[in-house]
FIZA-845641 format. One record per residue (C-alpha): residue in three letters; x, y, z. Coordinates in Angstrom, 3 decimals. Example, Ala and Ser with C-alpha at 12.3 -4.5 7.8 and 13.67 -1.06 7.14 Angstrom:
! FIZA-845641
PT   residu         xx         yy         zz
PT      ALA     12.300     -4.500      7.800
PT      SER     13.670     -1.060      7.140
***
This chain:
! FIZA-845641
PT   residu         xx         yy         zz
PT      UNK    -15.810    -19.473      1.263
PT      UNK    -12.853    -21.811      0.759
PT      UNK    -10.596    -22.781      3.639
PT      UNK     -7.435    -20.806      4.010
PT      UNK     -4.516    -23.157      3.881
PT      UNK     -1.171    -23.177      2.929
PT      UNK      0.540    -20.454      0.748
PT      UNK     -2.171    -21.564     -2.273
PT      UNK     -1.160    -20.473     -5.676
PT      UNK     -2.854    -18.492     -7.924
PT      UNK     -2.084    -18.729    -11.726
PT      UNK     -1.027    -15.146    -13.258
PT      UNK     -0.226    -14.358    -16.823
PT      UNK      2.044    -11.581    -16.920
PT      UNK      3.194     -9.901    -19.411
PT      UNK      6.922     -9.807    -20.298
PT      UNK      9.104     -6.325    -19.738
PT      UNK     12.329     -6.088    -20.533
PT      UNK     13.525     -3.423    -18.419
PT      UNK     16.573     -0.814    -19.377
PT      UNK     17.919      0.038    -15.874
PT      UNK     21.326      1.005    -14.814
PT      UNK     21.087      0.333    -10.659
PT      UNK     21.020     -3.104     -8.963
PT      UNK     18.236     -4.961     -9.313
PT      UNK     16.761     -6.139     -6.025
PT      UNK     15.122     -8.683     -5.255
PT      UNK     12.429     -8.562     -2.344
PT      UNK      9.406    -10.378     -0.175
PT      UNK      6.608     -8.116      0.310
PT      UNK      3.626     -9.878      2.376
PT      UNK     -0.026     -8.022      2.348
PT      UNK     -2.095     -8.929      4.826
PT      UNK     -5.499     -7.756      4.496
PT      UNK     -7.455     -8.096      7.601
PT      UNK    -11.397     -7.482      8.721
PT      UNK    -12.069     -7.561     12.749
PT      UNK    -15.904     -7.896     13.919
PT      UNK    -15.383     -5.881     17.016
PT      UNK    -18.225     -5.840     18.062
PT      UNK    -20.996     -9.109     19.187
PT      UNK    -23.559     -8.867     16.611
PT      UNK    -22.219    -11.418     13.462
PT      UNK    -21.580     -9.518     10.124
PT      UNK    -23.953    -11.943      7.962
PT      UNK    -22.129    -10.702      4.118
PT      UNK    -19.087     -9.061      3.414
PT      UNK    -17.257     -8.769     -0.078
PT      UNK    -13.400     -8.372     -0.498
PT      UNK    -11.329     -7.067     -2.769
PT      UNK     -7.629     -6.997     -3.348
PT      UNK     -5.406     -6.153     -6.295
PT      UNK     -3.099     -8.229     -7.706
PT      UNK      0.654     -6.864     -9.069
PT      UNK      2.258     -7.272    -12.864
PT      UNK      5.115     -6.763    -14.496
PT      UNK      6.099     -3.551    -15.562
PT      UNK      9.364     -1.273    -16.251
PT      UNK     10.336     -1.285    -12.684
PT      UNK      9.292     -4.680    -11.521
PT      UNK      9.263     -8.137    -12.225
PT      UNK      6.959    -10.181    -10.449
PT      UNK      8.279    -13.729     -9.966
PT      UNK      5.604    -15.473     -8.009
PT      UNK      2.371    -14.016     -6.434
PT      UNK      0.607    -16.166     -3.943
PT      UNK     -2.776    -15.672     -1.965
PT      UNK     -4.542    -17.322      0.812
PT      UNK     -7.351    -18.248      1.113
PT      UNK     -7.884    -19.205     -2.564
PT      UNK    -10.191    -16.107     -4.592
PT      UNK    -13.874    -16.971     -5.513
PT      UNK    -12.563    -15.455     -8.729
PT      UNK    -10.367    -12.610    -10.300
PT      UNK    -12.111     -9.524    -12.142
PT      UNK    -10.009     -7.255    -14.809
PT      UNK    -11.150     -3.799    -14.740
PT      UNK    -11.613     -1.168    -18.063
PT      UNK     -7.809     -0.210    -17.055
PT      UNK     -6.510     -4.197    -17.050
PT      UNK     -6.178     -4.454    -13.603
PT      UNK     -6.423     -7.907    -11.707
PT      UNK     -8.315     -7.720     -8.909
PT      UNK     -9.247    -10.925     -6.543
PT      UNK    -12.394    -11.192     -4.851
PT      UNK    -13.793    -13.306     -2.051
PT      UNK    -17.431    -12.737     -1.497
PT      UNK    -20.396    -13.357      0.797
PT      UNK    -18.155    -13.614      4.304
PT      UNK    -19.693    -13.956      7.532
PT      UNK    -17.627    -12.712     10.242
PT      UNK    -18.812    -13.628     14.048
PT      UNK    -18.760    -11.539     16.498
PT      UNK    -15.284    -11.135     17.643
PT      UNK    -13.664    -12.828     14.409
PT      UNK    -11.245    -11.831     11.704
PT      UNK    -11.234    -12.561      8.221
PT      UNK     -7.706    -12.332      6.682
PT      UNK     -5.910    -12.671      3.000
PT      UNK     -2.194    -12.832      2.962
PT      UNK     -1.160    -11.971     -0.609
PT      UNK      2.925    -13.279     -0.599
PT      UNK      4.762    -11.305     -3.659
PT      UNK      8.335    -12.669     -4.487
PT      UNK      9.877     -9.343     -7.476
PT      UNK     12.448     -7.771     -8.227
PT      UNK     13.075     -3.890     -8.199
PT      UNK     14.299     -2.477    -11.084
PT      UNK     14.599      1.332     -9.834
PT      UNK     15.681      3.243    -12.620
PT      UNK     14.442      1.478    -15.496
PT      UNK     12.844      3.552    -18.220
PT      UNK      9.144      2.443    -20.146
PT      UNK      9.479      1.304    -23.323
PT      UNK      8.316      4.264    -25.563
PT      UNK      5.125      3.287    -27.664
PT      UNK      1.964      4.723    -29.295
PT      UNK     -1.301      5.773    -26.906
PT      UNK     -4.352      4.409    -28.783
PT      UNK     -7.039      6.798    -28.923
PT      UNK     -9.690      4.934    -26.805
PT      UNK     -6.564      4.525    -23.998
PT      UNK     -6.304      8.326    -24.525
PT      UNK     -9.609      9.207    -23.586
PT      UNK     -9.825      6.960    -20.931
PT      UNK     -6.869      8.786    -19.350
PT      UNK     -7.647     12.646    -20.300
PT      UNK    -11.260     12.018    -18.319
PT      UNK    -12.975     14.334    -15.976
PT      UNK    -13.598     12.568    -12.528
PT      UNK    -14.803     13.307     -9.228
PT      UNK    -11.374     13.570     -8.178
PT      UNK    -10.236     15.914    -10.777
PT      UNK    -12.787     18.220    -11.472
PT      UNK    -11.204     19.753    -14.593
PT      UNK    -14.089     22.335    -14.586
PT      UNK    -13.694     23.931    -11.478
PT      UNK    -12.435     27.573    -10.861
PT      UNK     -9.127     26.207     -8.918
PT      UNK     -8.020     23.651    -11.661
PT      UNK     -8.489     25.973    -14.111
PT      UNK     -6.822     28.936    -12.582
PT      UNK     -3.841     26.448    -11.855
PT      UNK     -3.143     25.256    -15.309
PT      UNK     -3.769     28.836    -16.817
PT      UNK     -0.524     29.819    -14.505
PT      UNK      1.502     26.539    -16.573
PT      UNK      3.686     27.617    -19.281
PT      UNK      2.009     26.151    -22.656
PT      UNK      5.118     24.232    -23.679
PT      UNK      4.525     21.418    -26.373
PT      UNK      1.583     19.548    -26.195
PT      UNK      2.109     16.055    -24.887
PT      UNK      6.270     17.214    -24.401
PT      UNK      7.879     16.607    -20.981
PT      UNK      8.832     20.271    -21.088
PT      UNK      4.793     20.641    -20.230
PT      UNK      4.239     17.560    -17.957
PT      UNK      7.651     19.575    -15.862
PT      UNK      5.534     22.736    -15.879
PT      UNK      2.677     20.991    -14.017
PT      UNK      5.130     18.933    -11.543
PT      UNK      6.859     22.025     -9.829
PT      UNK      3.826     24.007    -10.057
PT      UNK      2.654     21.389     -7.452
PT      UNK      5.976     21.417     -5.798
PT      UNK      6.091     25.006     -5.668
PT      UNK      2.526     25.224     -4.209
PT      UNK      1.500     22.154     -2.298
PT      UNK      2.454     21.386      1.000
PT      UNK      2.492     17.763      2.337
PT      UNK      0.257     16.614      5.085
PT      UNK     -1.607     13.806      5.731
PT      UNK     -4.864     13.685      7.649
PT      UNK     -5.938     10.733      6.503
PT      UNK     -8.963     11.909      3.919
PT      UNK     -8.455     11.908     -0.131
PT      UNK    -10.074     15.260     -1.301
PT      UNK    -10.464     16.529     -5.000
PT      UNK     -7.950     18.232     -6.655
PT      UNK     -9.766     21.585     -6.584
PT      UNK     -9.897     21.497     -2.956
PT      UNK     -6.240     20.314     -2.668
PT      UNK     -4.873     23.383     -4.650
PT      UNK     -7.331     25.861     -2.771
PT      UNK     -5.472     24.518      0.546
PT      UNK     -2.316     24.307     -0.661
PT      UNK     -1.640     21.088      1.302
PT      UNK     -2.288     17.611      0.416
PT      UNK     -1.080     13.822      1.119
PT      UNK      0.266     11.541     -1.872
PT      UNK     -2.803     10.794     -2.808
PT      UNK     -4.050     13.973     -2.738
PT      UNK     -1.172     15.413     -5.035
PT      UNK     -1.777     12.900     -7.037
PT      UNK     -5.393     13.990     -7.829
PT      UNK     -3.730     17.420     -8.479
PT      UNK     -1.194     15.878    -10.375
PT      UNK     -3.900     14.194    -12.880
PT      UNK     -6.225     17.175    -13.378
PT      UNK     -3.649     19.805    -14.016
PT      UNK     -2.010     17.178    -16.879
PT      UNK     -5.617     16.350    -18.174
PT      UNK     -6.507     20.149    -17.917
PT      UNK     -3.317     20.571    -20.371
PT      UNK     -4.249     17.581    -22.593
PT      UNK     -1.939     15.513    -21.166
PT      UNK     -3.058     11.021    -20.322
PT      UNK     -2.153     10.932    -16.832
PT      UNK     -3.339      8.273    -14.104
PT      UNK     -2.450      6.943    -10.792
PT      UNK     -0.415      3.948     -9.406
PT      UNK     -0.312      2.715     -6.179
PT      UNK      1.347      0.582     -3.883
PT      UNK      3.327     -0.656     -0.635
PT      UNK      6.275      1.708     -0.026
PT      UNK      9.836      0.351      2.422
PT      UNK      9.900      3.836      3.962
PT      UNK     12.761      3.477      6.137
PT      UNK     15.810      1.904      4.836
PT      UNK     15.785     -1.825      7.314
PT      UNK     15.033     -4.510      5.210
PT      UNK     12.372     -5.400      7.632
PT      UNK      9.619     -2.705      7.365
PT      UNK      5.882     -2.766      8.124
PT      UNK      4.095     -0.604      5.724
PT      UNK      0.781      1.030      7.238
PT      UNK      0.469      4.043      4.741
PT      UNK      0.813      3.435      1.488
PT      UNK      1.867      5.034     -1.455
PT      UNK      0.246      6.740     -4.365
PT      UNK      2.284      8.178     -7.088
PT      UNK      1.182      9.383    -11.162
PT      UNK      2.393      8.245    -14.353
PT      UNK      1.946     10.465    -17.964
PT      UNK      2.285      9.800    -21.381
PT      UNK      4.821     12.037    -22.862
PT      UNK      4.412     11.179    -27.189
PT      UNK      7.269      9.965    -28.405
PT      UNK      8.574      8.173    -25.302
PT      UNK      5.391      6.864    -23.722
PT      UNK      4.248      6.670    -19.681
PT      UNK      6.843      8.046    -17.259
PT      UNK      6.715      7.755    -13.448
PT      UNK      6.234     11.325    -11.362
PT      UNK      6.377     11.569     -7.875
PT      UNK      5.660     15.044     -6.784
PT      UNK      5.235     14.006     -3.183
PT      UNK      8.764     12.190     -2.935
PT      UNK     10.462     15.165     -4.948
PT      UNK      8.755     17.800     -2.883
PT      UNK     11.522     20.243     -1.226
PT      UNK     14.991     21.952     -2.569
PT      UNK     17.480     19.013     -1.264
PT      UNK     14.896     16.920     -3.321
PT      UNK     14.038     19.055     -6.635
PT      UNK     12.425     16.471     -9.215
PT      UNK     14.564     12.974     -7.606
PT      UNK     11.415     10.953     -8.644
PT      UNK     10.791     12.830    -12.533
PT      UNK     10.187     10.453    -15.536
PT      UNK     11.679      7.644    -12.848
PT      UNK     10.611      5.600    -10.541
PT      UNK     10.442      5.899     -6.534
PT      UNK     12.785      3.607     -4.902
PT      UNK     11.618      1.463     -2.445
PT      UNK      7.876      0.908     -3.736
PT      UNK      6.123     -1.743     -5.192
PT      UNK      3.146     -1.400     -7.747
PT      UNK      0.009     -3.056     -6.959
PT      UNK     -2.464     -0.659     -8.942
PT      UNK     -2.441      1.094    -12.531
PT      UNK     -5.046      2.960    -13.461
PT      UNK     -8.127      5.177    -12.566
PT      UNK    -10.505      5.484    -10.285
PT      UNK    -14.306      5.103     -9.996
PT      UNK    -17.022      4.776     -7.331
PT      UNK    -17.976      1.324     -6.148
PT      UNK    -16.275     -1.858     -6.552
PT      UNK    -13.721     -3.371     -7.545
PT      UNK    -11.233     -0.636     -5.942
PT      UNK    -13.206      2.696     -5.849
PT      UNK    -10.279      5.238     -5.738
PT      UNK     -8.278      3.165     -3.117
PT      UNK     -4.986      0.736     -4.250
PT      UNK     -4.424     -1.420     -1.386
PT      UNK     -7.737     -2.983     -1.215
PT      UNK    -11.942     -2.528     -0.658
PT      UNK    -14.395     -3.998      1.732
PT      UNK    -18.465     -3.787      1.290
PT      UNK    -21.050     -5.000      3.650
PT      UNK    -24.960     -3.972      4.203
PT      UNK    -25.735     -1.231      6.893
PT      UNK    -23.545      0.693      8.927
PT      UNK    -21.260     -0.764     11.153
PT      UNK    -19.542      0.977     13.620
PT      UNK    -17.786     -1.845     14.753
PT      UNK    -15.933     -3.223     11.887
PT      UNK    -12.481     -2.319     11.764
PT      UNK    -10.240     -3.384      8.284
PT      UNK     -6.029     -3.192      8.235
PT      UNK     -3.869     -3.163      5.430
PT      UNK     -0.488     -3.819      5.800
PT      UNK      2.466     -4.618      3.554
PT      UNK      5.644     -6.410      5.700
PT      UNK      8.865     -6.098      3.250
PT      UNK     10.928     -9.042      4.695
PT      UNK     14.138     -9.911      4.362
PT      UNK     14.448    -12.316      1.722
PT      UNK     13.557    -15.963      2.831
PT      UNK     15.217    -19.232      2.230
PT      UNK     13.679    -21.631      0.609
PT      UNK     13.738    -24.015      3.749
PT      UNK     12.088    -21.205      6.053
PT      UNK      9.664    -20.544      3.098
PT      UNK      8.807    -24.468      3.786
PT      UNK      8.697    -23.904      7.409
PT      UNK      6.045    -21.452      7.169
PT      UNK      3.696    -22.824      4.602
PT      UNK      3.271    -25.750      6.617
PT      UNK      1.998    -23.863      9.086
PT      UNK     -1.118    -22.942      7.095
PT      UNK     -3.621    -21.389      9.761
PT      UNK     -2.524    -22.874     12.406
PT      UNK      0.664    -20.756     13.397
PT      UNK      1.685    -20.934     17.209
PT      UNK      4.222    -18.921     19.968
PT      UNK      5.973    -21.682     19.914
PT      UNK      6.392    -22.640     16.419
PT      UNK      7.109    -19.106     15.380
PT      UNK      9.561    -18.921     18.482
PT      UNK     11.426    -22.378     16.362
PT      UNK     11.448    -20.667     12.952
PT      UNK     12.715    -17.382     14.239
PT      UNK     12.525    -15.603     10.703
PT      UNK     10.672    -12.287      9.796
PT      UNK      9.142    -14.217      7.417
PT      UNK      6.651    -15.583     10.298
PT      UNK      5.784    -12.350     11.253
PT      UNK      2.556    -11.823      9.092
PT      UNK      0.949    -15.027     10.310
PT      UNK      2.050    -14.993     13.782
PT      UNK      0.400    -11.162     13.958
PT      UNK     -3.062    -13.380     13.784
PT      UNK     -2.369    -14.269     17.397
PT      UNK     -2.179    -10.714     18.351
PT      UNK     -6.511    -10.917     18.327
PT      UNK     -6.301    -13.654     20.103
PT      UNK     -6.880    -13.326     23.975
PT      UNK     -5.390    -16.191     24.876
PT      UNK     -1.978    -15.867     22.933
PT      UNK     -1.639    -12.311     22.218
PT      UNK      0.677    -11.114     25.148
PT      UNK      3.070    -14.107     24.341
PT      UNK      2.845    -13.446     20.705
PT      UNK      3.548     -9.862     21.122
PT      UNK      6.780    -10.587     23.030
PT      UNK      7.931    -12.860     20.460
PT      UNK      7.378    -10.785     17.639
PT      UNK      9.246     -7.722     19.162
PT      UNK     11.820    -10.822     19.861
PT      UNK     12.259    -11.618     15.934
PT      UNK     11.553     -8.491     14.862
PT      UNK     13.042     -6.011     16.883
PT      UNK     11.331     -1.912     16.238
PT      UNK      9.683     -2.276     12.794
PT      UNK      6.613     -4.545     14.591
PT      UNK      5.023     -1.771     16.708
PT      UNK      2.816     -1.027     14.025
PT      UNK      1.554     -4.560     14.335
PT      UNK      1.367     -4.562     18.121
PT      UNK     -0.403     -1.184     17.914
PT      UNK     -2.898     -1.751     15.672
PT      UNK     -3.665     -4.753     18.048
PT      UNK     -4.936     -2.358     20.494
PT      UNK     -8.460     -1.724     21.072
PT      UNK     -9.535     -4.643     18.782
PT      UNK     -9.881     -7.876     20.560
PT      UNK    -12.190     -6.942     23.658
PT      UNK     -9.614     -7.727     26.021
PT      UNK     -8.564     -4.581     28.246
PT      UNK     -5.587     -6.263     30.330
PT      UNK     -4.304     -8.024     26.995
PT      UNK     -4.042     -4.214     25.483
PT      UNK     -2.332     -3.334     28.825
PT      UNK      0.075     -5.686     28.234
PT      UNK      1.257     -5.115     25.339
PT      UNK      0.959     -1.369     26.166
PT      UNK      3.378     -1.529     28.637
PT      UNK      5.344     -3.453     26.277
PT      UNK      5.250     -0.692     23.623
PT      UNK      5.632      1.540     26.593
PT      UNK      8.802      0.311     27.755
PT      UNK     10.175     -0.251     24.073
PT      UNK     10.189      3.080     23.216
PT      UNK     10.094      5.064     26.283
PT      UNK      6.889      6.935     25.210
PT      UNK      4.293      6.164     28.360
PT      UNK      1.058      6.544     25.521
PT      UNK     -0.620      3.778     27.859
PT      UNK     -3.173      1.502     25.547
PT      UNK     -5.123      3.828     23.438
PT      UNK     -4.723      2.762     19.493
PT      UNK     -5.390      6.445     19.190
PT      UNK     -2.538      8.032     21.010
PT      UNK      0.075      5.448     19.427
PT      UNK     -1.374      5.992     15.816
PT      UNK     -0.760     10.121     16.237
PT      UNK      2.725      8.918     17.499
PT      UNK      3.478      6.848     14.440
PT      UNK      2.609     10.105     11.935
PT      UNK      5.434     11.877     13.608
PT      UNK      9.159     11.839     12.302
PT      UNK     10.521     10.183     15.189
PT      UNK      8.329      6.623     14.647
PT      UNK     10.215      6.267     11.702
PT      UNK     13.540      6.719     13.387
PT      UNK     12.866      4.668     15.479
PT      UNK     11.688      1.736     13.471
PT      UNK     14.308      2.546     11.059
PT      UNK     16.430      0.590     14.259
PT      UNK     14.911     -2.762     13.133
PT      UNK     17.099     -5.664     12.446
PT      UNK     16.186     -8.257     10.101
PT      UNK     16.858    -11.362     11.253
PT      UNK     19.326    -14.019     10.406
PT      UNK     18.458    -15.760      7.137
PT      UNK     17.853    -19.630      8.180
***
C-alpha cells in the first residue's frame, strides 16, 4: 500500500451541469474520514477498502476532490459510480488504517434536473426486483394496490407513492437496513429503510426509481460531524426526467412534501445508484470493508466533518502536516479544518487526553462524536476515563466511559441541541 502523505490528488472527470436554481449557492468543505481500528492483538493479515467518490450533478458542483493515501485504483460500477479502492491492508494489532477523502462543492439546493429521455437498458436497470425491494411479496403488493393509478411515469403517481409512505411509515432508526416488505409490515423504518419502500412501491407501479446517498449537516453550525448518514430516492418522471424525494425529511404535517421533486438541504451526494451484494458498495453509500474470517475485534467509522470553509493559507498549514499531525501543531493552526487529522491522536495512548482537550478547544460541542467514538477503542482504560470525564463535564450527562451509553445518548433529540451550540472557528 502507498504511503499516506499530504492531501494527494486524484484526477476526476466530471461531467458538466448547469444547474437552474433560485437559492444561494453555497459553497462548503466536507472531510470523510474513513477509519479501520484492529482492537484487538492478533494482526489483520488482508483487508480491502472501498470508498465512493462524488460528481457533479443538479445540486452540486464538485470543485476539487482529494484522497489520502493515494487509491490502488478506481472501479466504475453498472450505475457509473466511482468508487476507490485500496486493497490487501495489514492492520497490526492495535493499528488504524485511515482515508481522508477532502471534497471542496458547492450546494445548489433547489436546482431542478435537466429533463431528458431514460434509455431502455437504464430503464430496466432501475425498474429491477432486488433483495431490498421484493416487488413480489404480499406487503409490496398490497401497498401499491392501495396507490391511486394516476399516469404512468406522471408525478401525479410518483406523489401517490410518497405520502402513502408518509402517511404510513414511522421513522426510527435501530441501526439495521431491512427490505421493503418488512418495512411496510412494521410501519416504521430509518432513511434507508424508506428508501427501500420508496423504490419498490415506484418499481411496483412501473416507475425507474433508485437511491442516493450521502453526508448530511444536520444541525444548522457550520461545523458539524456527521455519524449517520443520509439516504434519500430519486425517480424518473417522463417528460422531465429524475427528481429528488425525500420521504424521510418530509415526513410529518409542519413538513408535508418540503423535500418533493427537490433536493434536501444540507446534504451532499456521494452515491447514485443501486444496490447489490458484495463489493464495490453492497447496499451501503458511505463506504465497505472486507477481510477473511470473523473478527470480532475490528471496529470501522465513517464520518463526514462539514467545516467551515478554509483559507487557502490554513489549507497549506494542514497539508504539510501529512501524517504527522501533533497537539501542538494543531493547537498553532487553531482551525476546524485540523480537526479530521488531529482525531488520529484520539487512538493514540500517549496523546489522546491532550488531543481531546484541544479539539473540544477548536471545536467547541460538534466534536463529541469524535471523542466518543474514541472510547473503548484504543486499549487504554484511564485514557477513556479521561476523556469521559471530559465529555462528562461538557455536557453534564455523568454516562462515565462506555461508547455504548454515549452512542444511545447521541440518537436522542437533545445531542443534536446540543451540538447544534458549536462554533466554527475563526477563519485564519
Amino acid at each position: 500500500m502507498m504511503a499516506a502523505g499530504g492531501l494527494a490528488p486524484l484526477a476526476m472527470a466530471f461531467a458538466v451541469v448547469r444547474p437552474v436554481a433560485w437559492a444561494p449557492a453555497e459553497p462548503v468543505t466536507l472531510v470523510i474520514v474513513d477509519r479501520v481500528i484492529n482492537t484487538g492483538n492478533e494482526p489483520l493479515e488482508a483487508m480491502d477498502v472501498w470508498l465512493p467518490l462524488p460528481a457533479n450533478d443538479a445540486s452540486q458542483s464538485i470543485v476539487a476532490a482529494q484522497v489520502t493515501p493515494r487509491p490502488h485504483e478506481v472501479e466504475t460500477t453498472r450505475h457509473g459510480q466511482r468508487v476507490a479502492r485500496w486493497q490487501g491492508i495489514r492492520l497490526a494489532g492495535g493499528a488504524c488504517f485511515t482515508v481522508r477523502l477532502v471534497i471542496d462543492a458547492t450546494l445548489h439546493p433547489s436546482a431542478l434536473p435537466a429533463g431528458r429521455e431514460l434509455a431502455e437498458a437504464e430503464r430496466r436497470l432501475y425498474l429491477a426486483d432486488g433483495p431490498k425491494y421484493r416487488l413480489g411479496s404480499l406487503p409490496v403488493r398490497s401497498a401499491a394496490a392501495e396507490i391511486a393509478p394516476g399516469a404512468r411515469g406522471s408525478q401525479a403517481m410518483v406523489g401517490g407513492v410518497f405520502d402513502y409512505l408518509v402517511d404510513h411509515l414511522t421513522y426510527s432508526r435501530d441501526g439495521t437496513w431491512d427490505p421493503a416488505d418488512a418495512v411496510l409490515e412494521r410501519g416504521t423504518g430509518s432513511c434507508s429503510e424508506y428508501v427501500f419502500a420508496f423504490i419498490a412501491l415506484c418499481r411496483a407501479k412501473g416507475i425507474p426509481a433508485r437511491y442516493v446517498g450521502g453526508s448530511a449537516r444536520r444541525t444548522g453550525s457550520s461545523l458539524h460531524v456527521d455519524r449517520v448518514w443520509h439516504r434519500w430516492a430519486e425517480a424518473f418522471v417522463d417528460g422531465i426526467g429524475w427528481q429528488p424525494f425525500d420521504p424521510t425529511r418530509s415526513d410529518g404535517p409542519e413538513r408535508f412534501r418540503r423535500h418533493f421533486g427537490s433536493p434536501p438541504r444540507d446534504v451532499l451526494a456521494l452515491v447514485r445508484g443501486d444496490g447489490a451484494d458484495g463489493p464495490p458498495l453492497g447496499w451501503r453509500y458511505d463506504s465497505y470493508h472486507e477481510w477473511d474470517g470473523n473478527r470480532s475485534d475490528i471496529r470501522a467509522q465513517r464520518r463526514g466533518w462539514w467545516i467551515p470553509v478554509p483559507s487557502a493559507r490554513v489549507r497549506e498549514q494542514v497539508t504539510a502536516l501529512g501524517p504527522g499531525v501533533s497537539v501542538a501543531r494543531a493547537r498553532e493552526i487553531a482551525h476546524p479544518f485540523v480537526l479530521p487529522w488531529l482525531d488520529e491522536l484520539l487512538y493514540d495512548r500517549g496523546a489522546r487526553i491532550e488531543a481531546a482537550k484541544t479539539m473540544r478547544d477548536i471545536g467547541g460541542p460538534s466534536v463529541a462524536p469524535a471523542l466518543i467514538d474514541s472510547l473503548e477503542r484504543a486499549h487504554d482504560p484511564s485514557g477513556d476515563e479521561a476523556i469521559a470525564t471530559l465529555l462528562n463535564e461538557w455536557t453534564g450527562q455523568g454516562l462515565g466511559a462506555t461508547w455504548g451509553d454515549w452512542d444511545a445518548w447521541t440518537r436522542t433529540q437533545s445531542f443534536r441541541d446540543f451540538t447544534a451550540q458549536g462554533r466554527a472557528g475563526e477563519e485564519r
